[in-house]
VOGU-611283 format. One record per residue (C-alpha): residue number from 0; x, y, z. Coordinates in steps of 0.02 Angstrom, whole numbers, plus 50000, padded with zeros to 5 digits. Example, Ala and Ser with C-alpha at 12.3 -4.5 7.8 and 13.67 -1.06 7.14 Angstrom:
BEGIN
(node 0, (50615, 49775, 50390)),
(node 1, (50684, 49947, 50357)),
END
This chain:
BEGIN
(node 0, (50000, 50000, 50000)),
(node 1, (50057, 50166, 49944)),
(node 2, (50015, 50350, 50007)),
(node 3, (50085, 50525, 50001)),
(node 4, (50218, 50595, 50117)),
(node 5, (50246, 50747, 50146)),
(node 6, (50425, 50778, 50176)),
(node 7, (50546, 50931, 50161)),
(node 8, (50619, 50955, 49997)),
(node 9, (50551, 50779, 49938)),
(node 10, (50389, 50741, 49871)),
(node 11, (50397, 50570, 49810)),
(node 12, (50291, 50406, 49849)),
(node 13, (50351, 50302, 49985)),
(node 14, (50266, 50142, 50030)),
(node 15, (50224, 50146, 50201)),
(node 16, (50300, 49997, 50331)),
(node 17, (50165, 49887, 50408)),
(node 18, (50192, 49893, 50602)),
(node 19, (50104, 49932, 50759)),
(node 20, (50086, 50125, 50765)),
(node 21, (50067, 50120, 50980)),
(node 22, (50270, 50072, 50957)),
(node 23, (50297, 50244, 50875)),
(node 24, (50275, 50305, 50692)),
(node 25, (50427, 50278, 50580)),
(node 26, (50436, 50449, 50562)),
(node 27, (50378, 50533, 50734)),
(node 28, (50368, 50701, 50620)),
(node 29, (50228, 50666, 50538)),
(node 30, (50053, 50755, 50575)),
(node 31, (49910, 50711, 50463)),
(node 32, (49737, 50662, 50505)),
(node 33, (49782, 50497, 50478)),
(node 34, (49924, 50486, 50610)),
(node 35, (49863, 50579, 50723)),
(node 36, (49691, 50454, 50765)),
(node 37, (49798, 50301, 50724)),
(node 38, (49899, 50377, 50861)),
(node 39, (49768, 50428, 50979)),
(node 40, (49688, 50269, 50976)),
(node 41, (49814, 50201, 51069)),
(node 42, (49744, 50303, 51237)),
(node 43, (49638, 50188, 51243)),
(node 44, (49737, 50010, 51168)),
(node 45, (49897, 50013, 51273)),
(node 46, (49838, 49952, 51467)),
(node 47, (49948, 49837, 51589)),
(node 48, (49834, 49695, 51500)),
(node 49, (49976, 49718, 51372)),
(node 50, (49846, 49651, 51235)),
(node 51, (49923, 49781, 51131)),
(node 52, (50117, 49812, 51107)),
(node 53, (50159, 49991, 51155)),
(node 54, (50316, 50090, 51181)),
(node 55, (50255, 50229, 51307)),
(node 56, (50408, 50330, 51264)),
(node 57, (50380, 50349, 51087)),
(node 58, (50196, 50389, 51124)),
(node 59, (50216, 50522, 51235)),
(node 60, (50356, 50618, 51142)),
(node 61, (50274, 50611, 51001)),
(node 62, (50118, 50693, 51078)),
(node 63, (50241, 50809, 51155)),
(node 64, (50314, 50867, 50982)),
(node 65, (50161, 50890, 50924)),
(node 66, (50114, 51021, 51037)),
(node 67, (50285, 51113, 50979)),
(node 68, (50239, 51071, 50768)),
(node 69, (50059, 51148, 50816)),
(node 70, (50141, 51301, 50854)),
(node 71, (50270, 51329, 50729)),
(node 72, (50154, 51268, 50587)),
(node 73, (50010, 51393, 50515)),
(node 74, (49872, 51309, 50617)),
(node 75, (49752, 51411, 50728)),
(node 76, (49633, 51299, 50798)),
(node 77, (49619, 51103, 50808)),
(node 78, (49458, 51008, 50854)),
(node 79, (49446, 50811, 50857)),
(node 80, (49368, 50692, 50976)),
(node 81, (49521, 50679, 51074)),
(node 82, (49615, 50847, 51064)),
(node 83, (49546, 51026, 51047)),
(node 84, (49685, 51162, 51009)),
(node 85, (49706, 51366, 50988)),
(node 86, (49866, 51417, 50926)),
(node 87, (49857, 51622, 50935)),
(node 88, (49983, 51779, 50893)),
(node 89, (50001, 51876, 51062)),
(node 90, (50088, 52047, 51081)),
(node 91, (50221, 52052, 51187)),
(node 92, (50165, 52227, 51253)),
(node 93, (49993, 52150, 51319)),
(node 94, (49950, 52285, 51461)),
(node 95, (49857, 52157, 51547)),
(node 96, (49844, 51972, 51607)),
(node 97, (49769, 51859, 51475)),
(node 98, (49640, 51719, 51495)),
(node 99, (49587, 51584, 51394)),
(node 100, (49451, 51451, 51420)),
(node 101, (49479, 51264, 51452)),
(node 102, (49308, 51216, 51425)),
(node 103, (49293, 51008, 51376)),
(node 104, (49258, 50969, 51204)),
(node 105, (49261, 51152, 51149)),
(node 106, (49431, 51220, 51062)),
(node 107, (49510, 51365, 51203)),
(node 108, (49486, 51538, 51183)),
(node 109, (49513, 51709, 51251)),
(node 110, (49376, 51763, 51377)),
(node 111, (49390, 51911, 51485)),
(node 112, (49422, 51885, 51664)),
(node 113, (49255, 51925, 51730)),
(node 114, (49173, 51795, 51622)),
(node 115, (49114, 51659, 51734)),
(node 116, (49040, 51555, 51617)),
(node 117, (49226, 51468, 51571)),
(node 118, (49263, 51395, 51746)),
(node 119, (49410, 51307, 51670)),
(node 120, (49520, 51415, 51622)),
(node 121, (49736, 51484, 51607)),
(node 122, (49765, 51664, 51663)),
(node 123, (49939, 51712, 51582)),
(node 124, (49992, 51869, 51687)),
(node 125, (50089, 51997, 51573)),
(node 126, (50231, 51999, 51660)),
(node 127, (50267, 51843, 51568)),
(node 128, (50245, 51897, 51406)),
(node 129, (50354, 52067, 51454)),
(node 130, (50498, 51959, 51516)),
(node 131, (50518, 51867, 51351)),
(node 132, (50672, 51926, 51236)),
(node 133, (50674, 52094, 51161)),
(node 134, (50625, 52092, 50969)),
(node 135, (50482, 51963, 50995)),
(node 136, (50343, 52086, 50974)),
(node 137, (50235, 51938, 50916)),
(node 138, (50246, 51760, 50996)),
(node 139, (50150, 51615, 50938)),
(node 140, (50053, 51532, 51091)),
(node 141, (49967, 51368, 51102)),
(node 142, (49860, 51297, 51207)),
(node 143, (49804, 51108, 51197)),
(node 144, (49687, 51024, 51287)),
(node 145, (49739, 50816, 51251)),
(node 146, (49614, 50666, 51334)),
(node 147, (49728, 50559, 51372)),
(node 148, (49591, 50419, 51392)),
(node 149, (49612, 50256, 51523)),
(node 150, (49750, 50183, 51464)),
(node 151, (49960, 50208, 51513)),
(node 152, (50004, 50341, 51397)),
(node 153, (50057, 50497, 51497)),
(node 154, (50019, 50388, 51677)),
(node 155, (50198, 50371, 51743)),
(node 156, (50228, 50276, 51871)),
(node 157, (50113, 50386, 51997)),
(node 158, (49966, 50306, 51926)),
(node 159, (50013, 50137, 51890)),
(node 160, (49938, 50077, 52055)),
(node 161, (49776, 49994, 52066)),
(node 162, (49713, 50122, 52176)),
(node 163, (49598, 50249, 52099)),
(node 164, (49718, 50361, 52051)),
(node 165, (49703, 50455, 51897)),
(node 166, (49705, 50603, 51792)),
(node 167, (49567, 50697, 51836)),
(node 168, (49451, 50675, 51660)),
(node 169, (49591, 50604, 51599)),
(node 170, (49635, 50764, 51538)),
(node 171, (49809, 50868, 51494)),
(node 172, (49824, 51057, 51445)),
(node 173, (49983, 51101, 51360)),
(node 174, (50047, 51262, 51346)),
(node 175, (50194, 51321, 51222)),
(node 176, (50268, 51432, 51127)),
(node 177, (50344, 51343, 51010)),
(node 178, (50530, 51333, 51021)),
(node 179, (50545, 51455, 51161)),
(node 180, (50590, 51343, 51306)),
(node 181, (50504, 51455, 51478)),
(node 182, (50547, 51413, 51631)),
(node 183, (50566, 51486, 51822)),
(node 184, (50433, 51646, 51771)),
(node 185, (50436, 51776, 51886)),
(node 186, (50255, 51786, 51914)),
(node 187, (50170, 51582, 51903)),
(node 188, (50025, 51544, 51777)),
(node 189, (49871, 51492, 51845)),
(node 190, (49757, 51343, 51774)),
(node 191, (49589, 51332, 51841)),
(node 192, (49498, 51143, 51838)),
(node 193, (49336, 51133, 51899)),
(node 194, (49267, 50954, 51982)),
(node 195, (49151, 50860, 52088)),
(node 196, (49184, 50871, 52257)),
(node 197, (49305, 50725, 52305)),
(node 198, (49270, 50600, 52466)),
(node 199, (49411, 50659, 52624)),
(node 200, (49527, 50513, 52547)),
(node 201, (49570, 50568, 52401)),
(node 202, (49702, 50723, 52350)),
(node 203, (49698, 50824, 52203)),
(node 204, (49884, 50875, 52134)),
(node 205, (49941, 50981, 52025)),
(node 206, (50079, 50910, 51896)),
(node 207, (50155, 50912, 51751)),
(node 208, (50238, 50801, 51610)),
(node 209, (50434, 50812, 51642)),
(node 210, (50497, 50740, 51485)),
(node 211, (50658, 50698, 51534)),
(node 212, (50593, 50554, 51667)),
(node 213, (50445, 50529, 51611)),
(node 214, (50339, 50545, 51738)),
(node 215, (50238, 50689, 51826)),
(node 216, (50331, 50780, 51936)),
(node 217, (50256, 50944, 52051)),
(node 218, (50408, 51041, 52070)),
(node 219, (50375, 51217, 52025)),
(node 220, (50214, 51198, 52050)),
(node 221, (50080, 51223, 52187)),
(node 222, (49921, 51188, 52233)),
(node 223, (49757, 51288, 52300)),
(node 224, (49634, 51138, 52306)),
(node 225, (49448, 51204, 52341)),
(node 226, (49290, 51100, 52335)),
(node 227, (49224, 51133, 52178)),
(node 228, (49381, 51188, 52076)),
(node 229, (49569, 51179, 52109)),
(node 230, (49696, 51329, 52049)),
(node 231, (49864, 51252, 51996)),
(node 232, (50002, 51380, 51983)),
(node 233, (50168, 51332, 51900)),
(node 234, (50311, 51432, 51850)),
(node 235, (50352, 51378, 51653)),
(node 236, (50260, 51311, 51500)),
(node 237, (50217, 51108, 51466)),
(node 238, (50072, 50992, 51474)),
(node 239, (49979, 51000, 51654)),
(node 240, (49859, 50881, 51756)),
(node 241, (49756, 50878, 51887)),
(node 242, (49811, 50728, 51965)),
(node 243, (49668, 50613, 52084)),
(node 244, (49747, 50490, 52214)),
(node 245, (49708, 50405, 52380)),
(node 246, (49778, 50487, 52542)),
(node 247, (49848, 50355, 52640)),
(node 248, (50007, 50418, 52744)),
(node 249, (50121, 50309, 52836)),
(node 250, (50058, 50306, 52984)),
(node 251, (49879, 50256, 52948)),
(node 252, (49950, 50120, 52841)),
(node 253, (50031, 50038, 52983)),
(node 254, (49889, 50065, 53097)),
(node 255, (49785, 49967, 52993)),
(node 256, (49881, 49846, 52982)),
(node 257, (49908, 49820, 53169)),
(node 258, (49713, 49807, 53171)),
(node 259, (49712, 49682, 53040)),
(node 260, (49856, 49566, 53128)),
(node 261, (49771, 49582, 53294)),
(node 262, (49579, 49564, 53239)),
(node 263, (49660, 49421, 53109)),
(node 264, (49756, 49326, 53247)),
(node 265, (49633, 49325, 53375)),
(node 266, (49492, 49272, 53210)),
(node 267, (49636, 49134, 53190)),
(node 268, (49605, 49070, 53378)),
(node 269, (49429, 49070, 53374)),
(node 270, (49396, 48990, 53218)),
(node 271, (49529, 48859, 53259)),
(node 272, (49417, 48831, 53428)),
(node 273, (49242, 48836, 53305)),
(node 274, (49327, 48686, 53209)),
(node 275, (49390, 48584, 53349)),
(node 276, (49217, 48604, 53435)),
(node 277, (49144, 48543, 53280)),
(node 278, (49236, 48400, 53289)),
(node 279, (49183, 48347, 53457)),
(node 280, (49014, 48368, 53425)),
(node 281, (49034, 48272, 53272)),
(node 282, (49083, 48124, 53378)),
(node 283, (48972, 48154, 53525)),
(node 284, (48821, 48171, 53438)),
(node 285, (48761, 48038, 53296)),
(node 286, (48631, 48173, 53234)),
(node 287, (48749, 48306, 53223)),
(node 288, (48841, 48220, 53065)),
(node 289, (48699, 48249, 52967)),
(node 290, (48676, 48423, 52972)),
(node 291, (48711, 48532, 52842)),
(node 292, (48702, 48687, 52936)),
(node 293, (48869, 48644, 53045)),
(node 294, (48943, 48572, 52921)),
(node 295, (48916, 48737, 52808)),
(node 296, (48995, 48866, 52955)),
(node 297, (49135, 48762, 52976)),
(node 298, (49192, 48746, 52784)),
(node 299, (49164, 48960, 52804)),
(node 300, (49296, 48938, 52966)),
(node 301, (49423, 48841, 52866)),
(node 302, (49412, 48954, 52727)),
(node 303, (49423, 49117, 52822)),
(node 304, (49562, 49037, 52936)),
(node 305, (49666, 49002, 52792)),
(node 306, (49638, 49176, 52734)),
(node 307, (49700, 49256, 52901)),
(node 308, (49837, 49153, 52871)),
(node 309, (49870, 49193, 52702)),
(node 310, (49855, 49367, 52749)),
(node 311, (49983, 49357, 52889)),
(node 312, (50131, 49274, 52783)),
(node 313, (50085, 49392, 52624)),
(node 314, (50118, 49557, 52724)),
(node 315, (50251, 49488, 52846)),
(node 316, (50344, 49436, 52693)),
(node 317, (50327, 49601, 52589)),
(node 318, (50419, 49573, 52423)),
(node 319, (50568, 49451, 52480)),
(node 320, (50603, 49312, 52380)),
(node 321, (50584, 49278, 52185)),
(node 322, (50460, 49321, 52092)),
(node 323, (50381, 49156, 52057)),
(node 324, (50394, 49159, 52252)),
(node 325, (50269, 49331, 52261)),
(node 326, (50183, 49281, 52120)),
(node 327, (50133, 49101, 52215)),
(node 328, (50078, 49209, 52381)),
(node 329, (49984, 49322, 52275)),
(node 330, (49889, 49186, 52208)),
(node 331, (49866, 49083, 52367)),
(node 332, (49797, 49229, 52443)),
(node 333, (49693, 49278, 52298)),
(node 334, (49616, 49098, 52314)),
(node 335, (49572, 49110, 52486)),
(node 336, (49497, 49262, 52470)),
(node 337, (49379, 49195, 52347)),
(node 338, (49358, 49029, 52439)),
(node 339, (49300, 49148, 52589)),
(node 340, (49176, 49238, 52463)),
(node 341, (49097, 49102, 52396)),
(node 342, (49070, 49022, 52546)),
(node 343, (48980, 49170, 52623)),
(node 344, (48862, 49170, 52479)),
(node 345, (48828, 48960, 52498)),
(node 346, (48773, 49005, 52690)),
(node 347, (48655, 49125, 52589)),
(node 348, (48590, 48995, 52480)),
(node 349, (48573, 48875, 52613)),
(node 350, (48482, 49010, 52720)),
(node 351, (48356, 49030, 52577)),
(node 352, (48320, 48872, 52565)),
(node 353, (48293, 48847, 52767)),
(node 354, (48166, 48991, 52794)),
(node 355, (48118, 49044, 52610)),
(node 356, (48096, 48907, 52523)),
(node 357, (48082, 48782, 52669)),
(node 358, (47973, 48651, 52585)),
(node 359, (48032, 48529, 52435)),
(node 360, (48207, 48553, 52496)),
(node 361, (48290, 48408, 52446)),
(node 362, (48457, 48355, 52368)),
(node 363, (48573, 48242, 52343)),
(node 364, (48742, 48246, 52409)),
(node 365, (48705, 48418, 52447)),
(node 366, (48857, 48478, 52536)),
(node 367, (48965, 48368, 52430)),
(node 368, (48894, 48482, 52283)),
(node 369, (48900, 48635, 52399)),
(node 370, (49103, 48584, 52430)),
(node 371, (49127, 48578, 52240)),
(node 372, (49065, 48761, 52202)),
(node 373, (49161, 48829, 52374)),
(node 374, (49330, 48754, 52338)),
(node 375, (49340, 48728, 52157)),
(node 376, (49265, 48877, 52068)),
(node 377, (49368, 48989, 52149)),
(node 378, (49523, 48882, 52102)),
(node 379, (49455, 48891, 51936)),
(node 380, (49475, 49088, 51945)),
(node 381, (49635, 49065, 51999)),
(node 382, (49712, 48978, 51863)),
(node 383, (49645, 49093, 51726)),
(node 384, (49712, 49235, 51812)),
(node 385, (49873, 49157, 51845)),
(node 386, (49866, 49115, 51651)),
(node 387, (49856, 49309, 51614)),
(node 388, (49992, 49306, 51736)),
(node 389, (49926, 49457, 51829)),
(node 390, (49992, 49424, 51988)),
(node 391, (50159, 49516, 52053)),
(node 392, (50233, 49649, 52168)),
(node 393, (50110, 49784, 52245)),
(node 394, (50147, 49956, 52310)),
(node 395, (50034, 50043, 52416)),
(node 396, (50107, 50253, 52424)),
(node 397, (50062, 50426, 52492)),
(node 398, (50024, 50583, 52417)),
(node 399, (50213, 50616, 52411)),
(node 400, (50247, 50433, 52304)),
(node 401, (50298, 50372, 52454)),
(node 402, (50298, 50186, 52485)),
(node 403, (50202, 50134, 52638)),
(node 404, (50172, 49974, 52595)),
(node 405, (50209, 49819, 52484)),
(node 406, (50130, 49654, 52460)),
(node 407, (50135, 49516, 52344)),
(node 408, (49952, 49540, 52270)),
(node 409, (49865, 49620, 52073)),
(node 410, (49973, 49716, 51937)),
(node 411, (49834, 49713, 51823)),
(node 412, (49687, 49830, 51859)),
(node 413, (49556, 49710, 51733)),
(node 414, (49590, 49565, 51842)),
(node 415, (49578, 49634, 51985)),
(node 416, (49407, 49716, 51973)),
(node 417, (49355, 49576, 51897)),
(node 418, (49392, 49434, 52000)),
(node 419, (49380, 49566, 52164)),
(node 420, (49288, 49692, 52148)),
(node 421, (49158, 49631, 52054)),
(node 422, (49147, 49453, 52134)),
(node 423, (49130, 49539, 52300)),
(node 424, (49001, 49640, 52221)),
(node 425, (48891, 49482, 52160)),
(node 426, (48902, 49390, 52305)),
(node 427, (48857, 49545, 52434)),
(node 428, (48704, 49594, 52331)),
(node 429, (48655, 49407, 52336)),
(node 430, (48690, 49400, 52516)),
(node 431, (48601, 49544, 52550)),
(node 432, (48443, 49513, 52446)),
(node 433, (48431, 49351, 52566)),
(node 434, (48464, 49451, 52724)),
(node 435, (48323, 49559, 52668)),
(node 436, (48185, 49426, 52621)),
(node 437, (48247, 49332, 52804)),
(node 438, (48225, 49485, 52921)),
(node 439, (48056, 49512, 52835)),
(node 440, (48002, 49327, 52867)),
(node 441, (48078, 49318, 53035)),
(node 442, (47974, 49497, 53101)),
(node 443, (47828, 49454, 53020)),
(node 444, (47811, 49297, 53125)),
(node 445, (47895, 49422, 53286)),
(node 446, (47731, 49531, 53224)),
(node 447, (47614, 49378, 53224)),
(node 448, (47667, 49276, 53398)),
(node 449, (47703, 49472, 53493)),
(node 450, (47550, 49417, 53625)),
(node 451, (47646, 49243, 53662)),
(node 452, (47844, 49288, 53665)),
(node 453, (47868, 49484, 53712)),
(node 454, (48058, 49433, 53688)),
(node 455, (48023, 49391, 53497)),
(node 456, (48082, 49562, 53429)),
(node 457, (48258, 49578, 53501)),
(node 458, (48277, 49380, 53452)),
(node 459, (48244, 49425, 53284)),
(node 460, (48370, 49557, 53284)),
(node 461, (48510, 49452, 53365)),
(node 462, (48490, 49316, 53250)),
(node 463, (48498, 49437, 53097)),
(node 464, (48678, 49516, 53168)),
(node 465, (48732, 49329, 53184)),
(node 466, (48661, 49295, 52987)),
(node 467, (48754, 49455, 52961)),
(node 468, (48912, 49382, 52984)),
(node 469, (48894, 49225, 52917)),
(node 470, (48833, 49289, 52735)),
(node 471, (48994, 49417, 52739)),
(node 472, (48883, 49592, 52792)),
(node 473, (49045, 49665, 52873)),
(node 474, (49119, 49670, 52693)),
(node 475, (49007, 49775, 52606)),
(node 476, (49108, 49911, 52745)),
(node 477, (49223, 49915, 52591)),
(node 478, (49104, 50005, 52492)),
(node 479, (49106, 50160, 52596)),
(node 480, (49287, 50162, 52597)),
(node 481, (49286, 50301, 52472)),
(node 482, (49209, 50398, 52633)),
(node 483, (49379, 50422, 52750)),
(node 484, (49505, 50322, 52855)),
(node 485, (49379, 50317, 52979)),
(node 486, (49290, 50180, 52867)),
(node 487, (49440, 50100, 52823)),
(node 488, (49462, 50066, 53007)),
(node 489, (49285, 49997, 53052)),
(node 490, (49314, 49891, 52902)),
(node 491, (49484, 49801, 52968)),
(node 492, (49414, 49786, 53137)),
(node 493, (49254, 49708, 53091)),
(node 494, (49298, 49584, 52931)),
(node 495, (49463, 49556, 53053)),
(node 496, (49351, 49496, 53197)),
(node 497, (49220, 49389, 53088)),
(node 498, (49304, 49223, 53155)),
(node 499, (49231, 49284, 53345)),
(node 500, (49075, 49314, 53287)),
(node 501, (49054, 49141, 53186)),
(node 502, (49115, 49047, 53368)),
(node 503, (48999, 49135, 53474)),
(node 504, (48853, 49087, 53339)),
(node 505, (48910, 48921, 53333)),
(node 506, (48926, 48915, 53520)),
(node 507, (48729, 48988, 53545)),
(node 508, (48679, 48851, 53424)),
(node 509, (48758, 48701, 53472)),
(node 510, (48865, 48728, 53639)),
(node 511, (48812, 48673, 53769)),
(node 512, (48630, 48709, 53806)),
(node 513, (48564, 48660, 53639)),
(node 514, (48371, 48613, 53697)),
(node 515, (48375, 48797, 53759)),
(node 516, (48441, 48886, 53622)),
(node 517, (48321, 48796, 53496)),
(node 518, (48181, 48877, 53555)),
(node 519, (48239, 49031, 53501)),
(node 520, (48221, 49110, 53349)),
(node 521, (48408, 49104, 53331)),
(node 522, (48414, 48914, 53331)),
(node 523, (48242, 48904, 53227)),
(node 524, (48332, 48980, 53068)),
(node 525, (48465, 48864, 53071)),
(node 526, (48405, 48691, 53117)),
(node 527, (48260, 48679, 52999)),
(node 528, (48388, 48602, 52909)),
(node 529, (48431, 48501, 52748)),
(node 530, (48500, 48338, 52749)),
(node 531, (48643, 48258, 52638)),
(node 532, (48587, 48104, 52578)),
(node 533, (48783, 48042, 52539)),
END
């Protein structure tokens, strides 16, 4: 295939070479329509899934030079789907400050500064534009406003984490003037982005592309963050962000992770006790073998026991070792963790079928089946993640990029809000749709016996906070995360401790004053049981 190439001083046909454009153009010069959405398609095609070859380096310089050939060429405005541009002779002599608009999707222009309608928006104070060169009565100035998309092009290594972090919109405004390199003004620029107002965990920072790492870098810049917009002021000309990532010093770090070892060590001794008192009753009591209930909490012990334990060796550990080593404990404790999920959503199932469904409730080898979907599907997860090979080193940092903590755990975002985040989503809203339909059949019959058991409310409630646990409630804490450390510790505490809630259930139940307990509503939920017919 042949086209037309422009080149200086040469005009003939050159065929063009067949190769992925997101590993840089053959000729990073070149500007046409055609490059340039080849180009910017690749916003979106180069993620850590790696699906598509990139080089990240070519990308972003040639994005870079682009701003500069924008300037020097005869262009005055640019509009595409990704990139909106105004390239604009100002006098030298301006006796004022300039300001231009940075409004999405609409190419910049100059607006007045009393015009309120452009929240976005650059104010260029003339001091700047006095302090350039004598003889430069006219300079060429561009401004560029580049979506960078959701991919890695122009993320550096600040937003690499699977986190949250991210350029705010995924936007970049570039400012140049051309070949006139500007740095250390006098008197800083000022960019204006305007946002929704961001939960207490979160910081906005002002950045900007350093081409010779990069990466983002904030030096010579500051920031006035304000609810509703954010004023970054730097002191020369580039491309600019509004960076968006998690707070999460040092010392919070470590205290939740103190929480975690102790709520996940003493979890460790309880569920050890919940299994060992299973097996006595087991062998004290011929009935108790065939109950599916029991047999149902303790597979949830084992699971979350393992999990504690998982936990403890994957953050005592850090990153020593190979990295078939971290990529092992990554998986292990990727496995648990989904062993511990699925489980909480088979004591929902069994739940529904004890007080929903109650009648026709029959199955064969039913926990053997039960077993199957709690051990093996999540194994099954497992190995096609592994396969993608997504597991590996993971670094947890503050709003300064430093590292407060590191774990063997996801370097691939997909994978990890897939097999995650959106598991844990499934099985809480299935959990939780069973909760709901059991606390409306367990007060309707508080409501219909309130003459005979005054008691019958607060029973109800009890045995809904012990359900709680068992179906994984505690865990949907992570959803208000986004809401401040003070979530974030209420959630480490409480899915830490689910091991001594499960024993003190178990111990209500079955230890030692059963014939009292089943007269409860407690013990009426979970003995109106099923029986495995093995």
């Amino acid at each position: 295939m042949l086209r037309v190439t422009p080149c200086k001083g040469d005009s003939t046909l050159r065929p063009e070479k067949p190769r992925n454009v997101c590993q840089g153009l053959p000729d990073m010069n070149h500007y046409e329509d055609f490059d340039l959405n080849r180009t910017a398609g690749c916003f979106s095609k180069c993620t850590q899934s790696q699906k598509e070859p990139c080089h990240l380096g070519n990308l972003q310089r040639y994005w870079l030079n682009f701003e500069t050939y924008l300037v020097e060429s005869q262009t005055d405005t640019l509009n595409t789907s990704f990139l909106t541009a105004l390239v604009k002779s100002i006098n030298t002599s301006a006796p004022e400050d300039l300001y231009f608009s940075l409004t999405p999707s609409q190419i910049p222009k100059q607006v007045t500064k009393d015009d309120h309608q452009h929240p976005d928006r650059v104010r260029l104070p003339r001091s700047f534009f006095g302090s350039l060169k004598s003889g430069r009565p006219m300079v060429r100035l561009g401004i560029i406003i580049l979506d960078v998309g959701p991919g890695n092009v122009f993320k550096g290594s600040l937003l690499n984490r699977e986190d949250g972090s991210s350029v705010l919109n995924n936007r970049m405004v570039g400012l140049t003037l051309g070949h006139i390199n500007v740095i250390k003004m006098a008197e800083p620029l000022e960019i204006t982005f305007s946002h929704q107002y961001q939960p207490p965990n979160m910081s906005l920072s002002c950045e900007f592309w350093d081409a010779t790492k990069g990466d983002w870098s904030s030096k010579g810049c500051s920031t006035e963050a304000g609810v509703r917009r954010t004023v970054c002021r730097c002191d020369h000309l580039t491309f600019f962000a509004l960076l968006l990532r998690p707070i999460l010093d040092e010392a919070t770090v470590k205290a939740l992770t103190h929480i975690s070892q102790a709520g996940c060590g003493t979890s460790m001794i309880f569920l050890a006790f919940t299994i060992v008192l299973y097996a006595v009753l087991r062998f004290s009591r011929q009935r108790f073998k065939s109950e599916d209930a029991p047999k149902i909490h303790v597979a949830l012990s084992i699971s979350l026991f393992l999990l504690n334990l998982a936990f403890f060796i994957n953050v005592g550990q850090r990153l020593r070792g190979s990295d078939a080593a971290c990529w092992a404990r990554g998986a292990i404790f990727h496995y648990f963790l989904l062993c511990a999920f699925t489980w909480m959503s088979l004591e929902a199932f069994h739940l529904y079928l004890l007080v929903i469904k109650v009648f026709n409730t029959y199955f064969g080898h039913y926990f053997l089946k039960l077993s199957l979907v709690g051990w093996v599907l999540p194994a099954l997860i497992v190995i096609g993640t592994g396969i993608a090979n997504s597991y590996g080193p993971y670094s947890i940092r503050d709003e300064k990029n430093v590292t407060t903590l590191e774990l063997c755990w996801f370097r691939e975002n997909t994978a990890l809000y897939v097999t995650v985040h959106g598991y844990f989503l499934i099985v809480f809203l299935f959990s939780a749709v069973i909760l709901s339909l059991v606390s409306w059949k367990i007060f309707t019959l508080s409501s219909a016996t309130a003459g005979k058991e005054k008691a019958q409310h607060w029973k109800g409630v009890l045995t809904l906070l012990g359900l709680s646990c068992l179906v994984g409630m505690p865990w949907g804490l992570a959803l208000l995360s986004s809401l401040g450390p003070f979530t974030a510790y209420v959630f480490a505490l409480f899915t830490s401790l689910q091991g001594v809630f499960i024993f003190c259930w178990f111990i209500v139940l079955y230890w030692p004053r059963q014939s009292t307990a089943t007269s409860s509503g407690t013990a009426r939920v979970d003995h109106a049981h099923t029986v495995s017919h093995e």
